[in-house]
C-alpha positions in Angstrom: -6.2 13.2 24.4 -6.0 16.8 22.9 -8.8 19.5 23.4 -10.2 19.2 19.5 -10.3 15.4 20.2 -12.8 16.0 22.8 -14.5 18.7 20.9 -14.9 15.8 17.9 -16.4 13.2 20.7 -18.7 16.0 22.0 -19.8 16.8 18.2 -20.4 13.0 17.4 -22.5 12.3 20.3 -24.6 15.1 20.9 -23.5 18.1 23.2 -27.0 16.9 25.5 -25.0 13.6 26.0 -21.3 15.0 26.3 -20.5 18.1 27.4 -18.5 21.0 25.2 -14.9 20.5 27.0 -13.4 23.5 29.0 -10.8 25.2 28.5 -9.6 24.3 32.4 -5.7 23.6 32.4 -4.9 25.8 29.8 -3.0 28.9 30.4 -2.7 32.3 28.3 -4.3 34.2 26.0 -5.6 30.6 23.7 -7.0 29.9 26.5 -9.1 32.6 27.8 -10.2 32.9 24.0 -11.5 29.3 24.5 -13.2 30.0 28.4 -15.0 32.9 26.5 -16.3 31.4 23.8 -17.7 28.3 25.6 -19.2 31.1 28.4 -23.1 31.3 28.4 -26.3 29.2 28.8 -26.2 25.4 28.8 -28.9 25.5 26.2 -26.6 27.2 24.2 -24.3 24.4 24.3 -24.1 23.2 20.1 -23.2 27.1 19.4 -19.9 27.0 22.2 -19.2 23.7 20.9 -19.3 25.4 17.0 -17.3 28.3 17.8 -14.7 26.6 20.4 -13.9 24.1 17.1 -13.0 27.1 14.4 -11.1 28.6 17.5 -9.2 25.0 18.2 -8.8 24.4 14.2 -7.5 27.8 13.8 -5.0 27.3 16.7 -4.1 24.1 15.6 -3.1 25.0 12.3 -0.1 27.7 14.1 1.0 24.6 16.8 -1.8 24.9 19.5 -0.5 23.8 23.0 -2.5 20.9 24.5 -3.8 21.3 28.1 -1.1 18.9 29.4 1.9 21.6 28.1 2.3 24.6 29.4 3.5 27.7 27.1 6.7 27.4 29.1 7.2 23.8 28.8 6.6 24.1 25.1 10.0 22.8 23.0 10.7 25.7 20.9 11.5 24.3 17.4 15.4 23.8 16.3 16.8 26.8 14.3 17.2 26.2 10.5 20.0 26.2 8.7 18.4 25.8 5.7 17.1 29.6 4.0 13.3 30.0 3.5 12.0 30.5 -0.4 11.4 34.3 -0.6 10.0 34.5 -3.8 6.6 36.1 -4.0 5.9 34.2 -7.4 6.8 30.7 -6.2 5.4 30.9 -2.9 1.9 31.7 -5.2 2.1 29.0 -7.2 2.8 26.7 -4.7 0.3 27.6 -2.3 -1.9 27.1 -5.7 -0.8 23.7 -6.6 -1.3 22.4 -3.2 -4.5 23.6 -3.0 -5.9 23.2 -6.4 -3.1 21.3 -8.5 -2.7 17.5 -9.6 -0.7 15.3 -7.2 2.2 15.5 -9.7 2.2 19.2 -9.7 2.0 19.2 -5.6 5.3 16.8 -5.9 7.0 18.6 -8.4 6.4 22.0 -6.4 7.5 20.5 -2.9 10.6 18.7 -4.9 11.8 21.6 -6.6 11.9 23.5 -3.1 14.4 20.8 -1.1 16.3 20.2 -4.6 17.4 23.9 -4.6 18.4 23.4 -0.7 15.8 26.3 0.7 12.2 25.7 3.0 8.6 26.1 2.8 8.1 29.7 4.3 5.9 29.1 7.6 2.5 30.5 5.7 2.8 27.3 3.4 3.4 25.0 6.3 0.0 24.0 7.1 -1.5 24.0 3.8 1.7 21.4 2.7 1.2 19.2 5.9 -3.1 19.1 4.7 -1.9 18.2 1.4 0.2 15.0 2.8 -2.5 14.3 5.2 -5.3 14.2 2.3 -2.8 12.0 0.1 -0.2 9.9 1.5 2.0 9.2 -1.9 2.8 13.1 -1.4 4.6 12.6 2.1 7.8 11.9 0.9 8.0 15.3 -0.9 6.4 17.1 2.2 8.9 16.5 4.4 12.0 17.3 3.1 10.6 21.0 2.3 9.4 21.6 5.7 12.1 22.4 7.5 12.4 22.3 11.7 9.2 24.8 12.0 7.0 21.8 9.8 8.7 19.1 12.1 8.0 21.6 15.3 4.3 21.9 13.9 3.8 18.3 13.0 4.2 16.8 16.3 1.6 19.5 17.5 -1.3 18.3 15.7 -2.7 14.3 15.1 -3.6 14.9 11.8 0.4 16.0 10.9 1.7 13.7 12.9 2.9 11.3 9.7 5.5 14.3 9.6 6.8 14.0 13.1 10.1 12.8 13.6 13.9 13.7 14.9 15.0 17.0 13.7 16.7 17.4 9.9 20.3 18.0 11.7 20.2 14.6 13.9 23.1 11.7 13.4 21.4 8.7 11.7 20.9 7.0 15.2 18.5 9.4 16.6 16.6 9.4 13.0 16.1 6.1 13.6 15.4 6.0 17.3 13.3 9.7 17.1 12.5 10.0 13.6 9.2 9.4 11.1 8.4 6.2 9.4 10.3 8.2 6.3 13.1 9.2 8.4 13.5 5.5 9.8 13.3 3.9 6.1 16.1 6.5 5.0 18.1 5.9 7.4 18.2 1.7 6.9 18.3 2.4 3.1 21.2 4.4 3.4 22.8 1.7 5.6 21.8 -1.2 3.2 23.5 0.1 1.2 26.9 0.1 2.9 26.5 -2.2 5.5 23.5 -4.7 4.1 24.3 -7.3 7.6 24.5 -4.3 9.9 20.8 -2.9 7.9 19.0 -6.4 8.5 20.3 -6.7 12.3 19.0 -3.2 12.6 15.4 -4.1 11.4 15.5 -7.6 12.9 15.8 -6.3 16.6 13.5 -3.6 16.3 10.4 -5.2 14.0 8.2 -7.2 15.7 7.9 -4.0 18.0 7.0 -1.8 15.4 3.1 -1.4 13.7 2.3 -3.3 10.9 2.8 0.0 8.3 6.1 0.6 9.7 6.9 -3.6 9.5 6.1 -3.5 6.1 7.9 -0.4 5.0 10.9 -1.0 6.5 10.5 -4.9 5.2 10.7 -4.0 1.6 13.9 -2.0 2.0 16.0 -5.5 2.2 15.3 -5.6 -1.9 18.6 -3.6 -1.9 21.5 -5.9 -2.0 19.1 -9.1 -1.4 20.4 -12.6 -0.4 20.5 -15.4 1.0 21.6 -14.3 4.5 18.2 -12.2 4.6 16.0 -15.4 3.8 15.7 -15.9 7.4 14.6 -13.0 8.6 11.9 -13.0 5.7 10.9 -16.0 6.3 9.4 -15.8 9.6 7.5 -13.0 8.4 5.6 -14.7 6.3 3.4 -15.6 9.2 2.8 -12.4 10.7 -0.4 -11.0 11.3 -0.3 -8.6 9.1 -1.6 -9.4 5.3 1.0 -5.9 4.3 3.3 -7.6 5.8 3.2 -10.8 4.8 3.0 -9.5 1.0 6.2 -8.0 1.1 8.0 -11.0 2.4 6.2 -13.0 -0.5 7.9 -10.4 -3.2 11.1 -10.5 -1.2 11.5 -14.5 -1.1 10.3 -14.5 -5.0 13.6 -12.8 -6.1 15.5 -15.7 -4.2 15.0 -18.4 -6.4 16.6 -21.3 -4.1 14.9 -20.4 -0.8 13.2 -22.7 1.2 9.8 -21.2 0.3 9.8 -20.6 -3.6 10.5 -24.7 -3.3 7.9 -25.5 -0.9 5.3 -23.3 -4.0 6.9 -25.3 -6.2 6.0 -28.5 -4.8 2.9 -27.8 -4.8 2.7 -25.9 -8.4 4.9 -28.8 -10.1 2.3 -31.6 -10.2 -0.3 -29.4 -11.3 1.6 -28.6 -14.9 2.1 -31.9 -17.2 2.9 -32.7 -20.4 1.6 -34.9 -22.4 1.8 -35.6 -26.2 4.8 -33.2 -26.8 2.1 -30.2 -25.6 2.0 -28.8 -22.0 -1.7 -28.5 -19.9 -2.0 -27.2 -16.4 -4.9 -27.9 -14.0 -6.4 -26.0 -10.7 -6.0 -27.8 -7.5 -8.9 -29.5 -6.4 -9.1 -28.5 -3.0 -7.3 -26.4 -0.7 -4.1 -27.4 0.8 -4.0 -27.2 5.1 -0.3 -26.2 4.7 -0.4 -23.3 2.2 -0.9 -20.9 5.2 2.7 -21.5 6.5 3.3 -19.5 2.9 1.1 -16.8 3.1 -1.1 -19.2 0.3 -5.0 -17.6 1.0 -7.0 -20.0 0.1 -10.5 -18.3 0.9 -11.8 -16.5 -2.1 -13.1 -12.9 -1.5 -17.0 -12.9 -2.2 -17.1 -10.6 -5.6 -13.7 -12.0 -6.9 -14.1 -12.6 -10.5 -12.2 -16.0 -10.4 -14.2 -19.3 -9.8 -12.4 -21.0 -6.1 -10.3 -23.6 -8.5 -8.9 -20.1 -10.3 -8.5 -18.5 -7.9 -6.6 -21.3 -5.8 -4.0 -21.5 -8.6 -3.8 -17.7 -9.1 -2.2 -17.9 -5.4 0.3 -20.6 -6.4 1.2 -18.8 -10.3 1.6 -15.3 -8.2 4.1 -16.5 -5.8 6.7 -18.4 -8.3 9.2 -16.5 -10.1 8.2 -15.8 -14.1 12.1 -17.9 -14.8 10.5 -20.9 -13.3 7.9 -21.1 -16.4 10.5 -20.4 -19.4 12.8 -23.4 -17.3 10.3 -25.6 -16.8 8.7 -25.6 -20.5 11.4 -24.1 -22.6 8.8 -21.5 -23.9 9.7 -17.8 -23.8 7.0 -15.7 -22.1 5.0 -14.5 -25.3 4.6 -18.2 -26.5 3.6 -18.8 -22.6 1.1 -16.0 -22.9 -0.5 -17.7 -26.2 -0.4 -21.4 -24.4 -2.6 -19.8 -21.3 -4.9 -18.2 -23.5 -6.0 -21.3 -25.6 -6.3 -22.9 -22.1 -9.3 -23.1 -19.3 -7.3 -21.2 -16.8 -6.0 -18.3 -18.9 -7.3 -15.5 -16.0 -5.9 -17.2 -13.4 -2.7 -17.4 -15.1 -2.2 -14.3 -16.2 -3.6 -12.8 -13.3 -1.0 -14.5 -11.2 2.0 -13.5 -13.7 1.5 -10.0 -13.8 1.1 -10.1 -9.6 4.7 -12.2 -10.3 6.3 -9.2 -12.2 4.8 -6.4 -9.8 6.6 -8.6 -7.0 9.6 -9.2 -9.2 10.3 -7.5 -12.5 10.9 -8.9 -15.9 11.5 -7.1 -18.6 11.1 -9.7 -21.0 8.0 -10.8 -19.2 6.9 -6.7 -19.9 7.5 -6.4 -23.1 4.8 -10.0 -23.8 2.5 -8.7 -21.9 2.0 -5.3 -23.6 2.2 -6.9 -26.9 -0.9 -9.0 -26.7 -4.0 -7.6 -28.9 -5.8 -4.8 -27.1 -8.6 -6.8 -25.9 -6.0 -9.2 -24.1 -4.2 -6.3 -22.0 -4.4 -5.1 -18.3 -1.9 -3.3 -15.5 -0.7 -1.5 -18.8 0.6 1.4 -16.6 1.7 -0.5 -13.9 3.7 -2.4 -16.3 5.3 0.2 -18.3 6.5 1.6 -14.8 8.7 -1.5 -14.8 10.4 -0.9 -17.6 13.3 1.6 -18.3 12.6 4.5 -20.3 14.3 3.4 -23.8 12.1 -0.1 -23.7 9.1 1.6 -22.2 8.5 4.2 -24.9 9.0 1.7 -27.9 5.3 0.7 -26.7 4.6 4.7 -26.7 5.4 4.8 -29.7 3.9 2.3 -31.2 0.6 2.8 -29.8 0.7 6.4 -30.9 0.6 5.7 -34.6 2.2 7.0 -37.6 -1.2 9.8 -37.1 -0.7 10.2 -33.7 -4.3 8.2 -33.4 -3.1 6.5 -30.0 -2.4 10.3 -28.5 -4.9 10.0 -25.5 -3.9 5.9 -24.7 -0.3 7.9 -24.5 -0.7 9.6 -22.3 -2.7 8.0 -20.1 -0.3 5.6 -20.0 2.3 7.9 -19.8 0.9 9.6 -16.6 0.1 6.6 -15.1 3.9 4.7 -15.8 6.0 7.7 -15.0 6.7 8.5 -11.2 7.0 11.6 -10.0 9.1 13.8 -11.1 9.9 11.8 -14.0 8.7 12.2 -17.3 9.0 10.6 -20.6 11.8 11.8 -23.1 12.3 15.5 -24.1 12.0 14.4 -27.6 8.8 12.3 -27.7 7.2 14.7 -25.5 8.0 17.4 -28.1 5.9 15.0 -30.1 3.3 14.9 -27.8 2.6 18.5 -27.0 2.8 19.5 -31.0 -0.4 17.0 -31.5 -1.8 18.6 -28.4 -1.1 21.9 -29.6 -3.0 21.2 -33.2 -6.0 19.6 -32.0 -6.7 22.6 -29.8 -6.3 24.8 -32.5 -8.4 22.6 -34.7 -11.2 23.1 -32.2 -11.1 20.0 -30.6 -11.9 20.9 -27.5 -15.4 21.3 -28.4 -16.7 18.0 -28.9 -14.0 16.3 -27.4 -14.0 15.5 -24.0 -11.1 13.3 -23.0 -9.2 15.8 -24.5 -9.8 18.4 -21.7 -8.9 16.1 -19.2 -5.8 14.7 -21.4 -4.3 18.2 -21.7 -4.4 19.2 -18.2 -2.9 15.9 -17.7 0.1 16.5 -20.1 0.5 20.0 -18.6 1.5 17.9 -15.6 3.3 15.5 -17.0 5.5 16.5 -20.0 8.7 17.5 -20.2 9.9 20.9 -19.0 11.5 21.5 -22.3 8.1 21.1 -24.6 5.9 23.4 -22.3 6.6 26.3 -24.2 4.1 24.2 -27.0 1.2 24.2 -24.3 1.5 28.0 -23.3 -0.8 30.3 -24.9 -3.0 28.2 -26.2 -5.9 30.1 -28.6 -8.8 31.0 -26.8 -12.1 31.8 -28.2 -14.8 34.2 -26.9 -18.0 31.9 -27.6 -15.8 28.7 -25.2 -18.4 26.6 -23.1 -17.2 26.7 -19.3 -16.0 22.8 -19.8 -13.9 24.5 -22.7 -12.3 27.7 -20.8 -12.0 25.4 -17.6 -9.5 23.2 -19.3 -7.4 25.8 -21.2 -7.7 28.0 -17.6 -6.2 25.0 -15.9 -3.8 23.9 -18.6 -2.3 27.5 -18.7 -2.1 27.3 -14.8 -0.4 24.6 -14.3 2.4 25.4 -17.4 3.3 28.8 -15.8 3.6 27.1 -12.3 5.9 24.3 -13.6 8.2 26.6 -15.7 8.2 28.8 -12.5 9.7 25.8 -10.6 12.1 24.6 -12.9 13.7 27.7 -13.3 13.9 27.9 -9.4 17.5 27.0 -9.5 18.3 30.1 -12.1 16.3 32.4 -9.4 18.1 31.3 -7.0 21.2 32.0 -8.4 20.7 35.0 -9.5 19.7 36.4 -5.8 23.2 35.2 -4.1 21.6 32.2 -2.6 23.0 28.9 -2.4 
């Protein structure tokens, strides 16, 4: 355990139960910093404890050695042979972002730093490996940018360890056997993709060794080039101990329509939908079935779930069979499924289950239905317009905006919510976008409407690089409220810090660097 481990046990439990750790074992300067801190009178024993802990979080933030490691057993960290960013401006504005920015600025700002092949300087290295500790969606963009100092540092602290792994120059084989969770799922996406049989022998002789995270990571990487050869394999998963785990192998198996479990679901979905009189009516089971476990079927209903126990026992079955089953089975396309559920006693549970059915499995089709239905009728708008391609997912952008631009802060909400990051909508409707920002600011907007503040910051974010010029310089006003001068503040921030990084490239290439 390391020395701020100890400190954190001392702190929870009282220093008159657990005494402030020495510094005994250490060696050098760190450590006679520690010894003389922690020197003094027992009953001074909370104020070592307080100063030995900004010491230790200081030290740890620059690699601190545990006890166990001697300076001169310390692994010095590989060279790099990547160059570091340089740039006084950039380095600003992404120390900014990461400390005060939106997670899709942070992204953008680590992005833009591997893209144009260069390294966080050190000074950034602890603030980027917080920032992927406070928010785990931003870890895949930490790592690339932090070259073999961040991978050096990572391993040096508990909190950084998610970073930890084989260093950036290592074959594939010691990424895999070395490296991060990251690292690992590279590696068997990259050979999925050439070798899909050598990938899935890979993961099958290493997973049942591996922690549930890392079993269901890895899992979901068989969706590239799936078949049947992997239904075995995902099969047996779907008993694991793990409810992550057993997910993904319920999304995997949905996208094989013929395997062994989509037909044992369908038994026991089948008898539930009949039709009688030339019209179709589906019931809920009436009790549980002993042998949905095997399929990863839940049959206990959490406490506070919205759904009555018969809803919620079909919403398991309807989420586990593929959306191609319905139109097969009933001839009806998925809109005229959508308005048979709703005249129905089970609509929630139905289309609870088919939007859990295209998350697992997309469907376009099934999409597109789903965010046509009247406003009151719509949920997982977001999530579902991240399913769709760009062309197909800003008809609905579109549309909602309005001939008046009326639907401007649904947009992009949506938008912000649907695009990953990095990715934005088109150049063209986020002209479009920006323009109706632009005049409702300088219409006074601001003012009375709130949501706007927060929409604007969000579209600073989000847009594309090509219509920030719109959002620069907006009109200020010298009676703003602070709600008022916070938002345009923030808005102008975060434009000159993304057109700072997307002209990183240019920079580059103007100084002689690669």
């Amino acid at each position: 355990m390391s020395h701020w481990n100890h400190l954190l046990q001392a702190a929870l439990v009282g220093t008159s139960r657990q005494p402030v750790p020495a510094g005994e074992g250490m060696s050098g300067e760190f450590a006679g910093l520690l010894q003389a801190l922690q020197g003094g009178l027992p009953e001074h024993a909370q104020g070592h404890l307080l100063r030995a802990a900004g010491a230790v979080a200081v030290g740890r933030r620059a690699g601190f050695i545990a006890p166990s490691l001697s300076p001169s057993d310390a692994a010095a960290a590989t060279a790099d042979d990547r160059a570091e960013l340089e740039e006084p401006a950039l380095q600003a504005a992404i120390a900014d972002a990461l400390d005060n920015g939106p997670l899709r600025l942070q992204h953008e700002a680590l992005a833009a730093v591997a893209a144009a092949g260069l390294r966080l300087p050190h000074s950034l290295l602890p603030t980027a490996l917080d920032a992927g500790r406070r928010s785990t969606e931003l870890r895949c963009a930490v790592v690339p940018a932090l070259g073999e100092r961040g991978l050096w540092l990572a391993a040096r602290n508990d909190d950084w360890r998610y970073a930890a792994g084989a260093s950036e120059q290592a074959d594939a084989q010691t990424r895999w056997d070395e490296g991060s969770l990251e690292q690992r799922r590279a590696v068997l996406a990259e050979q999925r993709r050439d070798d899909p049989a050598g990938a899935r022998a890979r993961l099958a002789a290493e997973l049942q060794q591996l922690p549930a995270k890392d079993r269901a990571t890895l899992l979901a990487v068989l969706a590239e080039h799936l078949g049947p050869d992997d239904e075995a394999l995902i099969d047996a998963q779907l008993k694991d101990r793990a409810r992550d785990v057993r997910q993904a192998a319920v999304e995997l198996l949905q996208r094989l329509p013929a395997s062994a479990h989509v037909q044992r679901v369908t038994a026991f979905l089948s008898p539930l939908l009949k039709q009688a009189g030339g019209a179709w009516r589906i019931d809920a089971p009436e009790a549980a079935d002993a042998r949905w476990k095997d399929d990863a079927i839940d049959p206990a209903r959490p406490t506070h779930d919205s759904l009555g126990e018969r809803a919620w026992w079909l919403y398991q079955l309807v989420r586990q069979m593929p959306l191609a089953w319905w139109s097969a089975h009933t001839g009806m396309a998925p809109a005229a499924l959508l308005d048979w559920a709703a005249k129905g006693d089970w609509n929630d549970a139905l289309v609870r289950g088919w939007n859990d059915a295209v998350i697992a499995a997309p469907d376009f089709d099934w999409c597109d239905a789903m965010l046509e239905r009247p406003r009151a009728q719509r949920g997982w708008v977001g999530q579902l317009l991240a399913l769709l391609p760009r062309s197909r997912r800003e008809r609905h952008w579109i549309a909602e905006l309005g001939t008046s631009d009326n639907g401007l802060h649904d947009v992009v909400g949506f938008a912000d919510q649907a695009c990953a990051p990095g990715d934005t909508p088109s150049a063209e409707l986020c002209a479009r976008l920006a323009a109706a920002l632009r005049a409702r600011v300088e219409a006074g907007a601001l003012v009375n409407d709130y949501m706007l503040r927060q929409v604007l910051t969000s579209a600073a974010a989000l847009l594309h690089p090509s219509a920030l010029h719109t959002l620069a310089d907006l009109p200020r006003a010298a009676d703003e409220t602070p709600g008022t001068s916070n938002a345009l503040a923030d808005t102008a921030r975060i434009v000159r810090a993304r057109q700072l990084f997307h002209t990183l490239s240019s920079s580059l290439s103007s100084q002689g660097r690669p």
